[in-house]
C-alpha positions as CSV (number, residue, x, y, z in Angstrom):
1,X,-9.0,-25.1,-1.3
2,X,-7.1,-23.5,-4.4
3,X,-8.4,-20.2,-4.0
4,X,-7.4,-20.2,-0.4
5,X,-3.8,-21.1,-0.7
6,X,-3.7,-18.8,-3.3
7,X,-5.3,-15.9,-0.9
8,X,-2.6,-17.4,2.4
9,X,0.1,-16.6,-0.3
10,X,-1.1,-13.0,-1.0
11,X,-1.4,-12.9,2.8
12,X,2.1,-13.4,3.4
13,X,3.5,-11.3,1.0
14,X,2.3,-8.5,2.8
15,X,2.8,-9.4,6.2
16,X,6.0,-10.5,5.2
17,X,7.6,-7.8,2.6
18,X,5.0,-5.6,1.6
19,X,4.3,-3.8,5.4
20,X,7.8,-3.7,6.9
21,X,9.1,-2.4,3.7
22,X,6.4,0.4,3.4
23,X,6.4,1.0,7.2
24,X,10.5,1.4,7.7
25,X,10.5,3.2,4.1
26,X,8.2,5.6,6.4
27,X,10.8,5.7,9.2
28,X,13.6,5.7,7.0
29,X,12.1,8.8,5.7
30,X,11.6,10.5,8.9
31,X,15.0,9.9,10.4
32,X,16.6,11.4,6.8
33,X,14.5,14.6,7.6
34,X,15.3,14.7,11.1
35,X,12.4,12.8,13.1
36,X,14.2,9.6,14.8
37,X,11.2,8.9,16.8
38,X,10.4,5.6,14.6
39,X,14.5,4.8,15.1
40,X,13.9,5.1,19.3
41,X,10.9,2.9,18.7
42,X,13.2,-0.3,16.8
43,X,10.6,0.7,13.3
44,X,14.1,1.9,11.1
45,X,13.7,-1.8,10.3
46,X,12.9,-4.9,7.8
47,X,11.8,-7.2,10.5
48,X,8.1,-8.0,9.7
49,X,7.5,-8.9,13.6
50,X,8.2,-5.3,14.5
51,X,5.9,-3.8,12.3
52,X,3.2,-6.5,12.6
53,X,-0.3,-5.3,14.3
54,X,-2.1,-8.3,15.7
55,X,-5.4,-7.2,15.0
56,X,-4.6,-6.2,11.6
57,X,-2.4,-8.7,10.5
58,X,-4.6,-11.2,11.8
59,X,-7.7,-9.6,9.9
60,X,-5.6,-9.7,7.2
61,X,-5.2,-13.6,7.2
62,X,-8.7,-14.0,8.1
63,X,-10.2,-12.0,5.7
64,X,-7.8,-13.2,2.6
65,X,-9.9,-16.5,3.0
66,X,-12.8,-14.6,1.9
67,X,-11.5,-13.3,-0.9
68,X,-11.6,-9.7,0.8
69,X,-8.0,-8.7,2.0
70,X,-8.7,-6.1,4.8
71,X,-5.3,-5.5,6.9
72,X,-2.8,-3.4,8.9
73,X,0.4,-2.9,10.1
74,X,1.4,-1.5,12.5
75,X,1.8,2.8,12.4
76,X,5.3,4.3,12.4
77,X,5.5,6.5,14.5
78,X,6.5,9.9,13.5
79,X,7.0,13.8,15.3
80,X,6.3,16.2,11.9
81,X,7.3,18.9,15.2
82,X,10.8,17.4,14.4
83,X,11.1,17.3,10.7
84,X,12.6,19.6,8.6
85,X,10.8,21.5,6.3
86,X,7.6,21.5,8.0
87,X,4.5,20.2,6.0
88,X,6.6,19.6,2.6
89,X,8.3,16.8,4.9
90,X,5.3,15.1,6.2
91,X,4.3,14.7,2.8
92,X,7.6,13.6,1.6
93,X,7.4,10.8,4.7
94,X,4.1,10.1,3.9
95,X,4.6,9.6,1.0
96,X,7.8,6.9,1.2
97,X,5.8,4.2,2.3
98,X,3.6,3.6,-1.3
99,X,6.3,4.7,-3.6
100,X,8.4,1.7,-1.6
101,X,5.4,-0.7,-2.5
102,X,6.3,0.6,-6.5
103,X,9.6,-0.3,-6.1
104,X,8.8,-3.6,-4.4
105,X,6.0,-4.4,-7.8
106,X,8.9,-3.1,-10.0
107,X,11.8,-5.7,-8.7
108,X,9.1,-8.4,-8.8
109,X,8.6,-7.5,-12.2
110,X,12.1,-8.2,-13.3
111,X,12.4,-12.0,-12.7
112,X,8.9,-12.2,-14.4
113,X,9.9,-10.1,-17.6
114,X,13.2,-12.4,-17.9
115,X,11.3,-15.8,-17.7
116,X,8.4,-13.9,-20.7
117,X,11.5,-13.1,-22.6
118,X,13.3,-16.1,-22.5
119,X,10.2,-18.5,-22.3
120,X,12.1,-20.6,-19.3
121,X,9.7,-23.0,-17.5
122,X,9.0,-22.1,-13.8
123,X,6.9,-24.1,-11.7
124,X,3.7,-22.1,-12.0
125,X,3.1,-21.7,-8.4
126,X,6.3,-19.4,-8.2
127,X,5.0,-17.9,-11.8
128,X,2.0,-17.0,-9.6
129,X,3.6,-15.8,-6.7
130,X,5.6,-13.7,-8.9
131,X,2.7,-11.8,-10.3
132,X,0.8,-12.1,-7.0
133,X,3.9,-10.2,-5.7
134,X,3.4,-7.7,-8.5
135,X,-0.1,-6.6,-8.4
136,X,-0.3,-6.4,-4.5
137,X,2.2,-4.1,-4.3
138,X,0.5,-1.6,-6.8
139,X,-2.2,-2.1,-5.3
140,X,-1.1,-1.0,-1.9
141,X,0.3,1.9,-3.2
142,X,-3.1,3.2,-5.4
143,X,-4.6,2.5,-1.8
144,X,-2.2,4.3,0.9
145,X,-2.3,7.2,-2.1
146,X,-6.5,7.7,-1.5
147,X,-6.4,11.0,0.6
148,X,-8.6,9.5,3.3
149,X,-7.2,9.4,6.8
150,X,-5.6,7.8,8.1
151,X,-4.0,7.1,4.8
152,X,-1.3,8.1,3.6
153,X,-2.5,10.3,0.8
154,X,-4.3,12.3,3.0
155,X,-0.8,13.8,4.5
156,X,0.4,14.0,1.1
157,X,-2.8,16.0,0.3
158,X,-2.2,18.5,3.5
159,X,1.2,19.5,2.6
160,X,0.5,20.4,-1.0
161,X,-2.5,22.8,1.0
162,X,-1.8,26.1,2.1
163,X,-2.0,25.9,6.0
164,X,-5.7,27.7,5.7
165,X,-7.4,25.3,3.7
166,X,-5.4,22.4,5.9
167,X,-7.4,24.0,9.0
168,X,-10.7,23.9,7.0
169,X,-10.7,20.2,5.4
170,X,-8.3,18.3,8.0
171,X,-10.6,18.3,11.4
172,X,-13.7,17.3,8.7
173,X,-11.4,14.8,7.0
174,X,-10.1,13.1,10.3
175,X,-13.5,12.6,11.2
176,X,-15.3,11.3,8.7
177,X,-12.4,9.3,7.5
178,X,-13.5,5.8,8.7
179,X,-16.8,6.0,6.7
180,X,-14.7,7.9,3.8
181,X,-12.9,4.6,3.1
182,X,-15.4,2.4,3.7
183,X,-17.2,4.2,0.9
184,X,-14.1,4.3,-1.1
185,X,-13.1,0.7,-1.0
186,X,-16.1,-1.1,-0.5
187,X,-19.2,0.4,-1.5
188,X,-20.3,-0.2,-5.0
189,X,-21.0,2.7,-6.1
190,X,-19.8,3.0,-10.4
191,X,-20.8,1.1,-13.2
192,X,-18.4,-1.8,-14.5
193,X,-18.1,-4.7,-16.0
194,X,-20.5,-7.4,-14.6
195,X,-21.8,-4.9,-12.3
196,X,-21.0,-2.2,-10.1
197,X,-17.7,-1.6,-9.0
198,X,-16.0,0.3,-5.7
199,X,-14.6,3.3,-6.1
200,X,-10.7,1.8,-5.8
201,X,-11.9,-1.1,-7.6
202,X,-12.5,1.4,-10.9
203,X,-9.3,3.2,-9.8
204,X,-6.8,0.1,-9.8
205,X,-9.0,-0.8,-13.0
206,X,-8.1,2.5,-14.9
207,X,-4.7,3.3,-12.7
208,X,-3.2,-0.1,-11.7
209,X,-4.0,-2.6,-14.8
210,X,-1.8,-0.4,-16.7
211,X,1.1,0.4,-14.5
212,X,1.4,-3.8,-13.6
213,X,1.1,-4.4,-17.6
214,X,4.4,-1.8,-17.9
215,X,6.3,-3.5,-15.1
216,X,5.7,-7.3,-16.5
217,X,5.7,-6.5,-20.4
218,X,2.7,-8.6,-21.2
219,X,-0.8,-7.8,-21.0
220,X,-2.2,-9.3,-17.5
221,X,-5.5,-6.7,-17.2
């Protein structure tokens, strides 16, 4: 029962703060650069119930009761026909939604470097949320970074590309992109501690254990 409350709360803060914050960050983005296509659609906003995708929100919950986690929001739209600067622009949009999630991990990190500092006693439930709050959030920003479709990496990926090699990798990468992140986030596939590890599993482990250890100021990893 512990180690599903604990899973609800991780839950929520996505569904709650995590995706609308990473999706309007993403229309934000777009409408600066000259797409208001997620602004027509009501996105260029905080409310989680605009951005919440029942099939993946509700995966989310269901899943986080196994100890998995697999979830969506809802897309933002966007027209790249509409931004400015062409493929730099895409990237720069794609790439707004994870570096939101940073900043998210980095303002959760602030009450929880005070409380180390100053060794105030906090319920340890809202210690835990706290760090919860932390971690998630870099972890949804290593994830959206894989350049996998539909992730977000893979549009950051295509406009660092000169439009050639975008025509050879993209149709390849679009299709096989399902069973790319399958691979990628499930699989076990290196060695690790205890066993094998996935592939995002070794990257949060070498990637993310450090940058949550920065943000808090005490070894959590």
């Amino acid at each position: 029962m512990h180690i599903q409350i604990e899973s609800l709360i991780a839950a929520a803060i996505i569904l709650l703060v995590s995706f609308p914050v990473h999706e309007c960050a993403h229309a934000y983005a777009a409408y600066r650069l000259g797409d208001g296509t997620a602004k027509l659609f009501g996105r260029l906003t905080l409310n989680p119930i605009v951005h919440f995708d029942p099939i993946g929100g509700l995966l989310l919950i269901a899943s986080s009761l196994t100890g998995v986690g697999i979830g969506w929001a809802k897309p933002t739209p966007v027209n790249p026909a509409n931004l400015r600067g062409g493929t730099d622009s895409e990237g720069i949009v794609a790439f707004a939604g994870p570096a939101s999630n940073l900043v998210l991990a980095a303002i959760g990190a602030i009450p929880l470097r005070l409380v180390l500092a100053t060794h105030v006693q906090i319920p340890s439930t809202v210690f835990l949320v706290l760090v919860y709050f932390v971690i998630i959030n870099v972890a949804l920003m290593l994830f959206n970074l894989v350049p996998v479709p539909p992730l977000d990496g893979s549009k950051v990926l295509f406009s660092m590309m000169n439009p050639r090699q975008v025509w050879q990798w993209r149709p390849t990468l679009e299709q096989y992109g399902f069973i790319l992140l399958i691979v990628v986030a499930f699989l076990p596939l290196l060695p690790g501690p205890g066993g094998s590890q996935t592939i995002f599993s070794f990257i949060f482990e070498r990637i993310g254990g450090p940058i949550v250890n920065v943000l808090i100021g005490q070894s959590v990893f």
